[in-house]
C-alpha positions as CSV (number, residue, x, y, z in Angstrom):
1,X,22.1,25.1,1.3
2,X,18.6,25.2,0.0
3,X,16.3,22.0,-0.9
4,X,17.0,21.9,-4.1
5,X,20.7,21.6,-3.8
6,X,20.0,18.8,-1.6
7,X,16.9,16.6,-3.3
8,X,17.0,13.6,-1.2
9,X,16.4,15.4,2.1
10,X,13.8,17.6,0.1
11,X,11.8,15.2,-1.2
12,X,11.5,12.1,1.4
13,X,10.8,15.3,4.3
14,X,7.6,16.5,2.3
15,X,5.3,16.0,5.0
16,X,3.1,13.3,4.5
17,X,-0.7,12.9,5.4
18,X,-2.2,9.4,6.1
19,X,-5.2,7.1,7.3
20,X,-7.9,9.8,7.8
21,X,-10.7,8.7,10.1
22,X,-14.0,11.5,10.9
23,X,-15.1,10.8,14.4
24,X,-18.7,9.7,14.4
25,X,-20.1,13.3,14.8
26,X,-18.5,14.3,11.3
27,X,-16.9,17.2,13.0
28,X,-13.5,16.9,13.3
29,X,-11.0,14.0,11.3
30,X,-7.5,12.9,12.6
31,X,-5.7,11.5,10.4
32,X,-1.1,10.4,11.1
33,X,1.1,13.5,9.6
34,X,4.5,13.9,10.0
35,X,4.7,18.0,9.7
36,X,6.6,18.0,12.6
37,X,9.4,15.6,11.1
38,X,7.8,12.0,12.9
39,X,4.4,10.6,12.3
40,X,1.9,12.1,15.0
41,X,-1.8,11.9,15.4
42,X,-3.5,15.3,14.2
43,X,-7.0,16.3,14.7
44,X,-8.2,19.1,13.2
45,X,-12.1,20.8,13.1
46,X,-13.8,20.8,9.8
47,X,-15.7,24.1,10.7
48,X,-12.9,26.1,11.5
49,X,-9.6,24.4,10.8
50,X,-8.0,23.9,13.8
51,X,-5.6,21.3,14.2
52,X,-4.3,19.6,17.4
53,X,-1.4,17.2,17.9
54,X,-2.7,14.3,20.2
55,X,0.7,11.9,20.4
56,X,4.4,12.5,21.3
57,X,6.5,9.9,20.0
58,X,4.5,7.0,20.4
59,X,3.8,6.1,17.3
60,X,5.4,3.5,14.9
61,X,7.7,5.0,12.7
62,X,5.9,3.7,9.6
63,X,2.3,5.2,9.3
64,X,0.7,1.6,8.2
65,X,1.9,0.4,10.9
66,X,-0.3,2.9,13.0
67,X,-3.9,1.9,14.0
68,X,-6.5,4.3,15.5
69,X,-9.8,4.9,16.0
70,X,-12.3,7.1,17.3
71,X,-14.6,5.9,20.4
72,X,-18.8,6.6,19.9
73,X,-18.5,10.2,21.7
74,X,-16.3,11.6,19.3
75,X,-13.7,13.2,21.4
76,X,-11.4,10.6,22.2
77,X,-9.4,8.5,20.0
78,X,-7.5,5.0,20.5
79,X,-4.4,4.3,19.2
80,X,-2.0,1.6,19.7
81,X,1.6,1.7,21.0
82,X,3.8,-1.6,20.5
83,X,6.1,-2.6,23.5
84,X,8.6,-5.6,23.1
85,X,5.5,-7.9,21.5
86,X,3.1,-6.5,23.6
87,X,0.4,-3.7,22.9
88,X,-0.7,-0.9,24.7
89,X,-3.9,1.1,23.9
90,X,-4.2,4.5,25.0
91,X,-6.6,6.7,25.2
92,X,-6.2,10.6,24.6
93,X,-8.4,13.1,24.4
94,X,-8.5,16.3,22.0
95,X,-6.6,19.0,24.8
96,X,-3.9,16.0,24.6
97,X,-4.4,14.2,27.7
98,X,-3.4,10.5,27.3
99,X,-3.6,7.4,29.3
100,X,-3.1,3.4,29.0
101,X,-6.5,1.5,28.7
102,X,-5.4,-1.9,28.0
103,X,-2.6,-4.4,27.4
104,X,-2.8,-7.3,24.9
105,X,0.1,-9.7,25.0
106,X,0.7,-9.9,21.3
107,X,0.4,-8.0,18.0
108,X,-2.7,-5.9,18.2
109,X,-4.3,-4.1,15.5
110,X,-7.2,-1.6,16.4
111,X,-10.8,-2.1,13.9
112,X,-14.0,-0.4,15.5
113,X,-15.8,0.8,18.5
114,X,-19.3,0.4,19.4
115,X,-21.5,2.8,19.0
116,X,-23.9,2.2,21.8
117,X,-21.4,0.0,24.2
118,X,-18.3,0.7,25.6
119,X,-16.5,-2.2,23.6
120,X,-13.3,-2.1,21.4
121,X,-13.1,-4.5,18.7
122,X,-9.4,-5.2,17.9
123,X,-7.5,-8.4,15.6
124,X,-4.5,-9.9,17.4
125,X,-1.6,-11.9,15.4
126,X,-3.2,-12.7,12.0
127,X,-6.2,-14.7,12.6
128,X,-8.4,-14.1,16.1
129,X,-11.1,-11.2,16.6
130,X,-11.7,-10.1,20.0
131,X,-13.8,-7.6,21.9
132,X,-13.2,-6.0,25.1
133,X,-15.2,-3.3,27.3
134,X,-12.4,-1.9,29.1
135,X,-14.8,-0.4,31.6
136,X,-16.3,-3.8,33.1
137,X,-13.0,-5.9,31.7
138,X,-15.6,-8.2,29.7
139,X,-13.7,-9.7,27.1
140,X,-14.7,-12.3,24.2
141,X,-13.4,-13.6,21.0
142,X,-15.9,-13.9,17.5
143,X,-15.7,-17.2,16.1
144,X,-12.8,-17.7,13.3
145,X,-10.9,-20.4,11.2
146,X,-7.5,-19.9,11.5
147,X,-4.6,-21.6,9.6
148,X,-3.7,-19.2,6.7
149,X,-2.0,-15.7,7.3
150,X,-4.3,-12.9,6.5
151,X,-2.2,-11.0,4.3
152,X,-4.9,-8.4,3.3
153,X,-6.6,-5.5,5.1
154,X,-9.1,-7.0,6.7
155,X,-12.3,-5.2,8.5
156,X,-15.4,-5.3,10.5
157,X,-18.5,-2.8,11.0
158,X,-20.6,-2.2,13.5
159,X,-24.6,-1.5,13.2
160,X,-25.8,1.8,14.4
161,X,-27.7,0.4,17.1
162,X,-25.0,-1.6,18.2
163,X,-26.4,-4.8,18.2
164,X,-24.8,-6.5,15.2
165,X,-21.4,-6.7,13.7
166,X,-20.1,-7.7,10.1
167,X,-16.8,-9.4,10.5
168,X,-14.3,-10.7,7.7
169,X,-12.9,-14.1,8.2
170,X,-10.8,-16.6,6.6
171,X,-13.6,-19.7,5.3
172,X,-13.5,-22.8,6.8
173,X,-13.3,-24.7,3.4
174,X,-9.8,-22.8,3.1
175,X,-6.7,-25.0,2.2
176,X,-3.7,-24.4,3.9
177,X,-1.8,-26.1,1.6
178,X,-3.2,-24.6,-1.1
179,X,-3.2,-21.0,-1.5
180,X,-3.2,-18.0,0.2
181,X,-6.5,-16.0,1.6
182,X,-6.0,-14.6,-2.4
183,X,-7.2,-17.7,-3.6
184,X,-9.4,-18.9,-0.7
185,X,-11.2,-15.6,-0.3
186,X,-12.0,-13.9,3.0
187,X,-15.8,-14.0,4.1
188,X,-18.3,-12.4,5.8
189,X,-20.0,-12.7,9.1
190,X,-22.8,-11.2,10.6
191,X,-23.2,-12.2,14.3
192,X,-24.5,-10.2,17.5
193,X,-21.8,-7.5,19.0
194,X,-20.5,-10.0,21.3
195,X,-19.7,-12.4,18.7
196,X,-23.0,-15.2,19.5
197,X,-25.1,-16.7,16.7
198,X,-22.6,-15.8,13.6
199,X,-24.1,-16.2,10.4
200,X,-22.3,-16.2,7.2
201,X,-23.3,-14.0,4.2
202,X,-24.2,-16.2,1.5
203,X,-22.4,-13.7,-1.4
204,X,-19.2,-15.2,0.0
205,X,-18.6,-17.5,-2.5
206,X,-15.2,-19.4,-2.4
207,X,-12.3,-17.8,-4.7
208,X,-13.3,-13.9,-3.5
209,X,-13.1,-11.6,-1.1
210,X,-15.8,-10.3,0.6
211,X,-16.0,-7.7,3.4
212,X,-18.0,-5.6,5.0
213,X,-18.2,-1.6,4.4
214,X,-20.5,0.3,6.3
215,X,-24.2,-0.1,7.4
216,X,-26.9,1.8,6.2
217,X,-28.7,4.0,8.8
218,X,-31.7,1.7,9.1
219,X,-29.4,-0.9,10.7
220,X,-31.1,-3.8,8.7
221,X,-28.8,-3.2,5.2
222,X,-24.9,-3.7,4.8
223,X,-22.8,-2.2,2.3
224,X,-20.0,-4.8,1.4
225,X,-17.7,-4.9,-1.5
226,X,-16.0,-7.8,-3.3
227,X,-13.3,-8.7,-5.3
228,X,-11.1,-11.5,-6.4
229,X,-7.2,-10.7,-5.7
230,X,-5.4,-8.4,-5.0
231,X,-4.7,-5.1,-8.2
232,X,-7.3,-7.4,-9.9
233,X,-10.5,-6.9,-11.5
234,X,-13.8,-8.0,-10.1
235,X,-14.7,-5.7,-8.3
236,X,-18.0,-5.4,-7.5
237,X,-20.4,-3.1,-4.5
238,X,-23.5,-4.2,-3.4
239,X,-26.1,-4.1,-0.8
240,X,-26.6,-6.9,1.6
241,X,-30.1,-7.7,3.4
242,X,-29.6,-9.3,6.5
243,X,-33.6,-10.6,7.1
244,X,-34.2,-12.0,3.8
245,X,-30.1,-12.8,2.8
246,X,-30.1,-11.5,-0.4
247,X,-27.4,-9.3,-2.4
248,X,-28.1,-6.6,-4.4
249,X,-25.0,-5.6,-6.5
250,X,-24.9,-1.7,-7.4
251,X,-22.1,-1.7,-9.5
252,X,-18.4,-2.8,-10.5
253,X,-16.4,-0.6,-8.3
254,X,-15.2,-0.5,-5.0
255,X,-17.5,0.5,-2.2
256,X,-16.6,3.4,-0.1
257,X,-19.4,4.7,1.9
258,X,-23.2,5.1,2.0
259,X,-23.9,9.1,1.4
260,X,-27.2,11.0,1.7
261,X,-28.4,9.0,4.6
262,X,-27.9,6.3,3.1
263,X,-29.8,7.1,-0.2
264,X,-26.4,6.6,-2.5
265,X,-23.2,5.2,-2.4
266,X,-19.6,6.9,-3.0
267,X,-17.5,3.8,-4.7
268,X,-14.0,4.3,-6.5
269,X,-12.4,2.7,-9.4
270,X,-9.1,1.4,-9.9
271,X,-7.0,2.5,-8.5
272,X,-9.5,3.1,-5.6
273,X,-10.1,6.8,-6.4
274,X,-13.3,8.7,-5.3
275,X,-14.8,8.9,-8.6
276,X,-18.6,8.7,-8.4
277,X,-21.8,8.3,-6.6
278,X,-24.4,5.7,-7.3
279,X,-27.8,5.1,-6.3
280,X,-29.1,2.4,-5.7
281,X,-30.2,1.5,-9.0
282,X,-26.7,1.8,-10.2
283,X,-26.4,5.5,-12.5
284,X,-23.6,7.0,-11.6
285,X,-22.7,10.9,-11.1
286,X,-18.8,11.9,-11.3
287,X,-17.1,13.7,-8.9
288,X,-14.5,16.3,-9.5
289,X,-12.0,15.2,-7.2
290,X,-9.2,13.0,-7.6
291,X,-7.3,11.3,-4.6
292,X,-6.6,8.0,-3.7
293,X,-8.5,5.9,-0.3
294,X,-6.3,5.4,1.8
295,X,-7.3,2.9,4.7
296,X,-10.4,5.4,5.3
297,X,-14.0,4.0,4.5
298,X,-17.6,3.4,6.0
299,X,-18.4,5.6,8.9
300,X,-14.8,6.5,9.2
301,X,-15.1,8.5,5.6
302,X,-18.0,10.0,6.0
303,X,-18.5,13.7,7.4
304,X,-22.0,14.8,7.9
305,X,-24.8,13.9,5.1
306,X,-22.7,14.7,2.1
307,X,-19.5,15.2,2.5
308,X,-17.0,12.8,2.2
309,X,-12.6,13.0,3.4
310,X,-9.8,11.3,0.8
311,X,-6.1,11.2,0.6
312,X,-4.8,12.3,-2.3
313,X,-1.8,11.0,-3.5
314,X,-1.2,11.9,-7.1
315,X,2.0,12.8,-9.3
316,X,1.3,16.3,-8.2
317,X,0.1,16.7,-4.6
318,X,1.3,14.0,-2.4
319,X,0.2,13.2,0.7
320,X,-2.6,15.3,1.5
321,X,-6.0,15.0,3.5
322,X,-9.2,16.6,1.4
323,X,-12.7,17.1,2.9
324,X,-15.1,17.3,0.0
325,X,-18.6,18.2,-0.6
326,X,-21.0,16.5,-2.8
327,X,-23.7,19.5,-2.2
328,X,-21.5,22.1,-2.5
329,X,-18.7,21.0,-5.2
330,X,-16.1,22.4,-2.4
331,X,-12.5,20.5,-1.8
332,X,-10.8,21.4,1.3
333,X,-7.4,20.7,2.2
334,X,-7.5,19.5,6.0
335,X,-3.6,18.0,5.8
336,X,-1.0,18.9,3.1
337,X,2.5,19.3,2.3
338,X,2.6,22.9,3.6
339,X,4.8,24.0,0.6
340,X,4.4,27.7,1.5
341,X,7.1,27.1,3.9
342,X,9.4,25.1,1.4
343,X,11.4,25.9,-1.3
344,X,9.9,23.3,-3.2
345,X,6.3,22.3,-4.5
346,X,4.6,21.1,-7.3
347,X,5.9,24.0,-9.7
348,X,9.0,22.3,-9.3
349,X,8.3,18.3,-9.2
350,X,9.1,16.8,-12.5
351,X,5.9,15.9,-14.7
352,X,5.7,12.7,-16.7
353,X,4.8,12.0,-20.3
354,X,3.1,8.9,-21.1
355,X,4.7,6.9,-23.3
356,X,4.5,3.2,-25.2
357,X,7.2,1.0,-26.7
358,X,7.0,-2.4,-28.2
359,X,7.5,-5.8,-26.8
360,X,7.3,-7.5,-30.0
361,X,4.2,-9.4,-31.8
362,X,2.7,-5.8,-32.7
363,X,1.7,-5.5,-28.9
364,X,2.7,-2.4,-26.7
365,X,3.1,-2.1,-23.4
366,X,2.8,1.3,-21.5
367,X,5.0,3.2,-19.6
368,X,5.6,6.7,-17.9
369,X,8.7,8.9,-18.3
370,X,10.4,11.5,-16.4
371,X,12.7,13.6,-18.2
372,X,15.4,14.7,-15.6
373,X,15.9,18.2,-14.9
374,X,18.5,20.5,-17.0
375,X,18.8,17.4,-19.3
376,X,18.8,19.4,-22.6
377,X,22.9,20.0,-22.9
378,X,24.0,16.2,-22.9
379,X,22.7,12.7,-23.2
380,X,22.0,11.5,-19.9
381,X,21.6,8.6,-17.8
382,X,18.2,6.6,-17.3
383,X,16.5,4.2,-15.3
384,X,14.0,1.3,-15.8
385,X,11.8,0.9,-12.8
386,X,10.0,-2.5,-12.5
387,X,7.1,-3.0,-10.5
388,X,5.3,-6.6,-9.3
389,X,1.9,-7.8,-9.7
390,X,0.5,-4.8,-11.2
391,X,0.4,-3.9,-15.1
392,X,0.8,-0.4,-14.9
393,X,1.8,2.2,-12.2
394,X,-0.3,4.0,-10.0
395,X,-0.5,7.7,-10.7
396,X,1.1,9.0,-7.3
397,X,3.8,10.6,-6.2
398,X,7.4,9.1,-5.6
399,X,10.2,11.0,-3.8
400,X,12.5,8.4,-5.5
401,X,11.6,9.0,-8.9
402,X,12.0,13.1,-8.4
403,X,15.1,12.5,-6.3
404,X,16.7,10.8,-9.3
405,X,15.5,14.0,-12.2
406,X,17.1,16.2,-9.8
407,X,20.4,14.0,-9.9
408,X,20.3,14.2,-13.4
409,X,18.9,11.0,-13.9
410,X,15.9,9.9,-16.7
411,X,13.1,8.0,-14.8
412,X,10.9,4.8,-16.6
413,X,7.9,3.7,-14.6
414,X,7.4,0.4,-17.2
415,X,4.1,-1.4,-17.1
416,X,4.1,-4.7,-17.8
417,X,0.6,-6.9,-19.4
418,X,2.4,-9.9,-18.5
419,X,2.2,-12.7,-16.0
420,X,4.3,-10.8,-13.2
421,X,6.0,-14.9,-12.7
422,X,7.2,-15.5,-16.2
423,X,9.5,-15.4,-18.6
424,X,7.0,-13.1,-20.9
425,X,7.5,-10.5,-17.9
426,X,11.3,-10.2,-17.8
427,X,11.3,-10.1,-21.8
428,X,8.6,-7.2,-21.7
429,X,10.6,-5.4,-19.2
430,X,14.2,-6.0,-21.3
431,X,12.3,-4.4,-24.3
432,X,11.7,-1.3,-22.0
433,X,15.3,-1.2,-21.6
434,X,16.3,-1.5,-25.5
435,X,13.6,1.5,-26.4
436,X,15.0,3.9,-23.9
437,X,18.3,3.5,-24.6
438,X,16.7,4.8,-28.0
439,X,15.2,7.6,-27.2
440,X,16.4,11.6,-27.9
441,X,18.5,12.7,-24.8
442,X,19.3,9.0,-23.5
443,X,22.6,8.1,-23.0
444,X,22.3,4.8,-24.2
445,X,25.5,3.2,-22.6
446,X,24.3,4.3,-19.2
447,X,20.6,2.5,-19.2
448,X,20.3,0.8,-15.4
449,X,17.6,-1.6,-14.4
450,X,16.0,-0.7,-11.2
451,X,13.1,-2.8,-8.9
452,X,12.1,-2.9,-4.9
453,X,10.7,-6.6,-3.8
454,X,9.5,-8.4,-7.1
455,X,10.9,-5.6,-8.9
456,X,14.0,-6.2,-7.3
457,X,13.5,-10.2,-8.1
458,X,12.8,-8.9,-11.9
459,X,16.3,-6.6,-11.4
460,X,18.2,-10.0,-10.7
461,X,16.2,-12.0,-13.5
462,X,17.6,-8.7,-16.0
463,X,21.1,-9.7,-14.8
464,X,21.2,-13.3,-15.8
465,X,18.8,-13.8,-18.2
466,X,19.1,-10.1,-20.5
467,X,22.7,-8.6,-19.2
468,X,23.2,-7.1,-22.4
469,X,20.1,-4.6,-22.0
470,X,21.6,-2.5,-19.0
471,X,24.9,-1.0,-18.0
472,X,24.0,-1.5,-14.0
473,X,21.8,-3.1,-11.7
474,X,20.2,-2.0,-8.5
475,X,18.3,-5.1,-6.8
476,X,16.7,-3.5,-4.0
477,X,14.9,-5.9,-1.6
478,X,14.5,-9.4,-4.3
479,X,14.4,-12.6,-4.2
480,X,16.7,-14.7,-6.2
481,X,16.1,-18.2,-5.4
482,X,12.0,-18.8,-4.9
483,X,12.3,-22.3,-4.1
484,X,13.9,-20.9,-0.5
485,X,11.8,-17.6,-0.4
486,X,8.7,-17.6,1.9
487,X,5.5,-18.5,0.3
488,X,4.0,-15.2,0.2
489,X,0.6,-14.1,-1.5
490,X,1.7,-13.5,-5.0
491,X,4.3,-16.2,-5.6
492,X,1.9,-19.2,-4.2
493,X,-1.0,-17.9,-5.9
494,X,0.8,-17.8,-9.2
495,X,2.7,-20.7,-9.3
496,X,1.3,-23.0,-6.9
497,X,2.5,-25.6,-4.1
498,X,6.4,-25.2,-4.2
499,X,6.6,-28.5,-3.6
500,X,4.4,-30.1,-6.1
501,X,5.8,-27.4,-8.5
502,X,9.4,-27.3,-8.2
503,X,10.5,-27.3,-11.4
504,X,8.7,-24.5,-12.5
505,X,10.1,-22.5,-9.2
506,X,13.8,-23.2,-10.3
507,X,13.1,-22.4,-13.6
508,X,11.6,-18.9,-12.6
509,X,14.3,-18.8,-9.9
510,X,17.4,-16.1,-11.4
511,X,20.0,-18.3,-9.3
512,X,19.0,-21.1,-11.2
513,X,21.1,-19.2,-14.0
514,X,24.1,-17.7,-12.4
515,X,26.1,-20.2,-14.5
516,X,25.6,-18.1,-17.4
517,X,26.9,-14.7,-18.4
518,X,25.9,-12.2,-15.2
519,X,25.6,-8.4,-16.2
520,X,27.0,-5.9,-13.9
521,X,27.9,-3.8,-12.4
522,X,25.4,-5.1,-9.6
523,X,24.1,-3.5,-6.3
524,X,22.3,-5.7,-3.7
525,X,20.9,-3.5,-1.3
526,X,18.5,-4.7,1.8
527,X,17.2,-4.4,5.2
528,X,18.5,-7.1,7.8
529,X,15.5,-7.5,9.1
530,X,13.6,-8.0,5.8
531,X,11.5,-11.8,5.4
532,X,14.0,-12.1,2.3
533,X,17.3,-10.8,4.0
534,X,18.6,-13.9,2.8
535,X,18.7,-14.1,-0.5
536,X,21.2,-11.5,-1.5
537,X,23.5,-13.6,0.7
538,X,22.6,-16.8,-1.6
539,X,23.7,-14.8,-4.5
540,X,26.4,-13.4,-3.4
541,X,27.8,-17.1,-2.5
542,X,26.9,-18.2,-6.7
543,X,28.8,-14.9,-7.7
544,X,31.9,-15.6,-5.8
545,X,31.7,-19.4,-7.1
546,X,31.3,-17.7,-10.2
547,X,34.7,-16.2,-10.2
548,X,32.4,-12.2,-9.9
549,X,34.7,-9.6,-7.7
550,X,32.7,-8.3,-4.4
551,X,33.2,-4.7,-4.7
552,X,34.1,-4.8,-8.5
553,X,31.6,-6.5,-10.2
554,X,28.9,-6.4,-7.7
555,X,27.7,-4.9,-4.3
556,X,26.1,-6.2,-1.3
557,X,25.1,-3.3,1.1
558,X,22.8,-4.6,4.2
559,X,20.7,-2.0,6.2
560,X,20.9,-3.0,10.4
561,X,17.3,-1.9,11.8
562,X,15.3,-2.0,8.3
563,X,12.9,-4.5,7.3
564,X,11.2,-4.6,3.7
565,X,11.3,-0.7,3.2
566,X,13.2,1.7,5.0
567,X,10.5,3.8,7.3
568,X,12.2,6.7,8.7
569,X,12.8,9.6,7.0
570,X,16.6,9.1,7.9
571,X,17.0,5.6,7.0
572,X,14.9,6.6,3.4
573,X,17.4,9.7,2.2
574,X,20.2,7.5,3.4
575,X,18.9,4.5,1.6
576,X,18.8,6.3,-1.9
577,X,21.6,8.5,-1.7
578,X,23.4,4.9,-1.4
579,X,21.7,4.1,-4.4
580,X,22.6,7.6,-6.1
581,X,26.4,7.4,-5.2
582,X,26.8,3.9,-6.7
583,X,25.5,4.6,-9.8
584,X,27.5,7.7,-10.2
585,X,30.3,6.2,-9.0
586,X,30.0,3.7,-11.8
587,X,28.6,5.4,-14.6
588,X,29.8,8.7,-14.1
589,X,33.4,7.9,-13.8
């Protein structure tokens, strides 16, 4: 059997490149690839291209869920292994040698090393920064106001010298009743490197995030970026004085890195691609090479004077590690998909066509389509995806989306302009459902209705509220009732207290309307170990009291060992051929 006769395992085992970090030298980068079928740390020379494997096994299945960092010589690396609730960091060296440093008694996640000391920065749980020299078994923690989950990447930098460190925390003014760190901002601190005499920024201004990027060579400047919420606008990069206090914004991108010794600044658009180089008085130069940032900036980004490493993730080359240089114009590939030994690669990935259909009042909304392959003999089958927060999908690639053209299936990424927790939403997204059962080649009595999280919350909101629109339903990983859901990010930020606004939560709330007509057929699928686990449940119970048919009209399929996303390659193929079979199984019959 060759890939292509089986697309699932073909495209969820494209091996997958993530979190570059150069070492402080600029001469090598590791970054966590899973060529050998698991996530392992890789380190590989920029010079000459050789590539070591530093880890067996030890790593989190998930890649985000991996943190790492180099220490000041450059040829070790920390990483983190999670035991039962406790953390062990190891060190390993590049011939592969590893031992255990330390242990931390909870949740540990790895930020910086300094440069001149033998101390490890690291966050544990949500809310506390510590430092630790392993050496003398000093240890401190850096003052912080806890009380709200950070539910953001947070960060810290250290100066060259190794005196001073920039550090993100949540505000004191923050309400924990209120909102989230979304709302209440994250600001910045600059204190000494063992956390004494803090002192915060004054650009952190209530309502926005600020955080610290990298500082500049001198050791007196800090590069810090800021925005207000997360897939917002706002976003603005400047350059922080620490003697006289003052701010001077560069432009309305994302910071990266300071380039050039400092002399520019490599920021990214939206959706955080390397895009350009400012100076300091803000004109910008392009640069030809598209990729996406990928928890990889300041120091860690940087590799030599001008060059610069990105992971690109785009429709056509997923996953892969890039070392570019500004001077030179040259793109690298460090880590890629290594299609020379597959039978598959970007020659045969489906490409999309952008595409726009009305939602009524004159105003369009945009979408993305993939045409399934072989789909010129018969109408065929198609599927809406819905997204969340953001109005529009990011160009990357998605082994779901090519999974499904190779099943024979048409794929619609639909963007959305409004409120992602309203009723304009679900209308916008029912109106992508009407125009592509429209469209040449459709099949328009097989249209399904298909969303992961709030996507999966918009699926169920489809099914109540629209159940005309679509012939089937996939809810994977929703929520149906948001009065019971936990308060995350999004949903508290948008709608407020749940308790001073309840009406409004059981009005957005799709169990709210099970009483009416309930489209289906209906597939719940989720992880057991997922925050909303239990909501599919709480459906389930309104269909049955409804008089629906488990196993007729609806589904409920519950993944042991799987939290809000499957993570193993296994667990990801199994996951969608589930999806795959239902649908064929009811709209191929």
């Amino acid at each position: 059997m060759s890939e292509l006769d089986d697309p699932s395992t073909a495209f969820f085992s494209i091996p997958k490149a993530f979190c570059p970090k150069a070492s402080p030298d600029g001469k090598r980068v590791i970054c966590n690839w899973n060529t050998t079928g698991r996530f392992e740390l890789h380190a590989i020379t920029v010079s000459s291209g050789e590539r070591r494997q530093l880890t067996e096994g030890e790593l989190p299945l998930h890649p985000e869920d991996a943190t790492y960092c180099w220490t000041a010589t450059s040829d070790v690396v920390l990483y983190q292994v999670d035991r039962n609730g406790n953390t062990d960091v190891y060190r390993v060296t590049l011939n592969g040698n590893r031992e255990r440093a330390f242990t931390v008694a909870d949740d540990t996640h790895l930020w910086a090393v300094n440069p001149k000391m033998d101390i490890i920065y690291y966050r544990v749980g949500d809310n506390t920064l510590r430092w630790r020299n392993p050496v003398t078994e000093e240890r401190g923690e850096f003052p912080c106001f806890p009380g709200l989950d950070i539910q953001i990447q947070a960060t810290c930098s250290v100066s060259p010298d190794g005196e001073w460190i920039a550090y993100t925390s949540v505000p004191p003014e923050a309400d924990e009743s209120a909102t989230t760190t979304y709302e209440s901002g994250l600001t910045t601190y600059i204190s000494r490197a063992d956390g004494s005499n803090p002192t915060r920024i004054s650009a952190s201004n209530h309502g926005y995030r600020l955080t610290p990027v990298q500082w500049h060579p001198d050791g007196e400047r800090l590069l810090i970026h800021r925005d207000n919420g997360h897939w917002k606008d706002g976003r603005k990069c400047g350059i922080y004085d620490r003697h006289s206090g003052t701010v001077e914004w560069i432009a309305d991108v994302g910071a990266v890195a300071f380039l050039y010794n400092g002399e520019r600044i490599l920021a990214g658009a939206p959706p955080r691609s390397a895009t350009e180089l400012y100076d300091v008085a803000g004109n910008a130069t392009a640069i030809p090479c598209e990729g996406m940032f990928h928890g990889c900036n300041g120091t860690e980004a940087v590799v030599g004077d001008t060059g610069f490493i990105v992971q690109r993730h785009t429709v056509d080359h997923p996953y892969e590690v890039l070392h570019h240089d500004t001077a030179t114009g040259e793109t690298t590939v460090l880590f890629g998909a290594e299609y020379e030994q597959r039978a598959i690669g970007p020659d045969t990935f489906v490409k999309p066509t952008e595409v726009q259909y009305e939602i009524g009042g004159g105003e369009v909304a945009e979408g993305r389509l993939f045409r399934p392959v072989n789909h010129e003999n018969a109408p065929t089958p198609a599927i809406v995806f819905f997204h969340g927060q953001r109005n529009r999908w990011a160009r990357r690639f998605r082994p779901s989306v090519q999974h499904l053209a190779h099943q024979g299936y048409a794929v619609l990424l639909a963007g959305c302009p409004a409120d992602g927790w309203s009723h304009e939403a679900h209308a916008v997204f029912a109106a992508a459902g009407r125009w592509l059962a429209q469209q040449e080649g459709i099949d328009p009595n097989r249209v399904i209705a298909y969303g992961h999280s709030h996507g999966g919350y918009n699926v169920y909101m489809q099914s109540v509220a629209y159940p005309a629109v679509w012939d089937a339903f996939v809810a994977d990983t929703g929520c149906v009732d948001l009065r019971s859901a936990k308060p995350v990010g999004n949903l508290r930020r948008q709608l407020g207290d749940p308790i001073k606004n309840q009406l409004l939560y059981r009005e957005l709330s799709p169990i709210t309307y099970v009483d009416e007509a309930v489209g289906s057929p209906l597939l719940m699928i989720h992880g057991a170990d997922d925050g909303w686990a239990d909501q599919p449940h709480i459906f389930t119970n309104a269909l049955k009291d409804y008089g629906l048919v488990a196993g007729d009209e609806y589904e409920h399929i519950e993944f042991s060992n799987v939290g809000h996303t499957p993570k193993s390659r296994e667990k990801q193929v199994l996951w969608w051929d589930t999806i795959v079979t239902f649908l064929d199984n009811r709209l191929r019959k």
